[in-house]
N, C-alpha and C positions, 0 to 999 in steps of 0.2 A: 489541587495540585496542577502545575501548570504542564500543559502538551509537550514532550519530547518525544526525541527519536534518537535510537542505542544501536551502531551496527553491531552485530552479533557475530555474523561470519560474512566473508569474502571468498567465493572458491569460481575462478576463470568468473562467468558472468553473474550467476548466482548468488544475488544480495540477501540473507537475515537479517531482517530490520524487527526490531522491537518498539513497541509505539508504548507510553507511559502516558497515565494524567487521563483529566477532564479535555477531553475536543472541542473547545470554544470560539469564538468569535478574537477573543485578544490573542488567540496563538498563531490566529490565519486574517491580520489586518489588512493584508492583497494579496493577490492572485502570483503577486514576486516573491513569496515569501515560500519559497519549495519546500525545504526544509532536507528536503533527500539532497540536494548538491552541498550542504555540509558536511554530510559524511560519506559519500560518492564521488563529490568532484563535477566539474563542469559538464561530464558527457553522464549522467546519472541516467539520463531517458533513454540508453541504450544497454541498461542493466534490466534484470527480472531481480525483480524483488517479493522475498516471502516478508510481507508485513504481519509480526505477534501482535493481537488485540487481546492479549488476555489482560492487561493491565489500564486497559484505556474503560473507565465506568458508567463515561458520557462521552457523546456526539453531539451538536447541533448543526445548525442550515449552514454554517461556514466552514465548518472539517467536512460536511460532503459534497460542497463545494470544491474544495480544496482537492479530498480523495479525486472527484472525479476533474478536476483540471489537471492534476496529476498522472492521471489514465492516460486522458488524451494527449497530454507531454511523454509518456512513455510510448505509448501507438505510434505517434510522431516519428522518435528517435529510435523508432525498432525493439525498444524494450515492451515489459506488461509487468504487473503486479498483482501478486495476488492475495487477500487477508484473510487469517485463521485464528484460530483460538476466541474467536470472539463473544463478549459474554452477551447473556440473554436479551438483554434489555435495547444493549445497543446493534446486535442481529437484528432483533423485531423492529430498529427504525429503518435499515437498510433494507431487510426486504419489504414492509411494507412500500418505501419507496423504489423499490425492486432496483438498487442498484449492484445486485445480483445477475443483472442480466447483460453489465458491460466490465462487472468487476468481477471473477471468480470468490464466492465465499467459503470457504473450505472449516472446516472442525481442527482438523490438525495439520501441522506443519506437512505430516508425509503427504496428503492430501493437496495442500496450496502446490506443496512440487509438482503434482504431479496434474495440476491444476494449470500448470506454464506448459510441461512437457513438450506438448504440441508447437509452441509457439520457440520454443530453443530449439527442438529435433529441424523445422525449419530455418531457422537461424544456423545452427551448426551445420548444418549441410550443404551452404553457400560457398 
C-alpha cells in the first residue's frame, strides 16, 4: 500500500496528521516532494504537527530521509513535528538510528502534544 498522509484535525496551529502505507523509496523520489504542503498549504513548516504512525508497517532510508528533511523544514519555518503511535518494528528503526534525538517519539497522541508544548508555549508568547 502506497505512503499517504490524512489531516485529521486543524485547531489555530496544531496539525493531526495521519501517516497510511509502506514508507518507501517511490513515495519520496526527491527531497520536493513534502507531502505536508498538500494538506497544510504553502506555509506548512510553521505548523506543529502530531504525525499517527500507527498505520504505517514499514520505513526505509527514503521516509527517513524524508521525516528528517522534513524536521529541518519545520525548525526553519518555526514549526516541529512530532510522531506517535508507532508500531514496533518501525520504532526499533528510528531509534536504532536514534532519530529520536531530533524528532520527538511519543506512544500516544496525548504525549506527541505534549511533546511540542515547549516549543508552542514559546511560539504563543511572541
Amino acid at each position: 500500500m502506497s505512503f499517504t498522509l490524512t489531516l485529521a484535525k486543524l485547531e489555530d496551529s496544531l496539525a493531526t496528521v495521519a501517516a497510511e502505507g509502506e514508507a518507501t523509496a517511490s513515495d519520496f523520489p526527491s527531497t520536493d516532494n513534502v507531502h505536508f504542503d498538500n494538506l497544510l498549504g504553502h506555509n506548512w513548516d510553521g505548523f506543529y504537527v502530531t504525525l499517527d504512525m500507527d498505520r504505517v508497517t514499514y520505513i526505509d532510508s527514503s521516509a527517513i530521509g524524508w521525516l528528517l528533511s522534513a524536521h529541518k523544514s519545520f525548525r526553519a519555518g518555526g514549526g516541529k513535528i512530532a510522531l506517535h503511535s508507532i508500531q514496533p518494528q518501525v520504532r526499533q528503526i528510528l531509534e536504532i538510528l536514534k532519530i529520536d534525538r531530533v524528532i520527538p517519539l511519543a506512544h500516544v497522541l496525548a504525549s506527541a502534544k505534549t511533546a511540542l508544548l515547549p516549543y508552542r508555549a514559546t511560539t504563543l508568547s511572541v
